[in-house]
C-alpha positions, 0 to 999 in steps of 0.5 A: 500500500502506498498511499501517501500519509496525508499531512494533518497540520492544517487540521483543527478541532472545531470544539476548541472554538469558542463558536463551536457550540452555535456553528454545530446547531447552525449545520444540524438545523440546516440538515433539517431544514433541507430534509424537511424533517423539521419545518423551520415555521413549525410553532411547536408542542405546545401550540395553543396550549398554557406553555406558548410564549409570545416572544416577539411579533409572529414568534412563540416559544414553549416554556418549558422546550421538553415537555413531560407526556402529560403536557403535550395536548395530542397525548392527552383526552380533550387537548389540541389534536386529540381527536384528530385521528379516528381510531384504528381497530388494527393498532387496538388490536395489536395493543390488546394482544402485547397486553396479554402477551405481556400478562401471560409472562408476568405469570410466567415469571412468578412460576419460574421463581415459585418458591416450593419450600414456602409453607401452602397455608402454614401446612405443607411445602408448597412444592409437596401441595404442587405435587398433591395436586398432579397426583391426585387431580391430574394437573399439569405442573404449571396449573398446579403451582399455579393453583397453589399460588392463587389459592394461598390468602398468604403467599408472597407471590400474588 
């Protein structure tokens, strides 16, 4: 390889410029600006809300710039925008099933750390109550540890 070794002394290190800081948001709000992402006119989140500011003639700020959720009028029933966009029964439904999904490893998770040494109603370990129940009734193992966690007032699993 015999590529020369290009000279490097010409190079300088913008951040040790005292203008650093501006030049850097000058160059991002240009890359946004040119790829549309962020409309240079845009009058922000808190448009028509308790948090727009008159700065000067024709220009509002948000106070404060980042919002917590339960301030952005769109997120929240009754704000600006909130009901702008019908509901969409695939998002409800997509939503619904995380929930169980997400419910269904929940009880999952109990059962991965079932605690069979604990006492099923001050009597029995709970691993021997667990065992009772597939003997006896037929259970599979995870209804039975299930079944021993729901019907104890006092374990520590619930």
């Amino acid at each position: 390889n015999d590529a020369p070794i290009p000279n490097q002394s010409h190079r300088r290190l913008l951040w040790k410029n005292p203008n650093w800081a501006k030049w850097r948001e000058e160059a991002i709000n240009s890359i946004l600006n040119y790829f549309g992402a962020i409309h240079p006119g845009t009058v922000g989140w808190c448009a028509g809300t308790k948090y727009s500011q008159d700065h000067h003639k024709h220009h509002y700020e948000c106070k404060p710039e980042t919002p917590s959720l339960n301030m952005i009028p769109w997120l929240n029933e009754g704000g600006v925008g909130f009901d702008h966009c019908p509901p969409n029964d695939r998002v409800a439904n997509t939503i619904k099933r995380t929930e169980w999904q997400m419910q269904k490893i929940m009880e999952e998770d109990k059962l991965v750390s079932f605690c069979g040494e604990c006492k099923y109603k001050n009597f029995i370990s709970c691993s021997d109550r667990a065992k009772y129940l597939v003997d006896n009734y037929g259970n599979n193992p995870v209804e039975a540890k299930k079944n021993t966690i729901k019907d104890d007032e006092n374990c520590k699993k619930k």
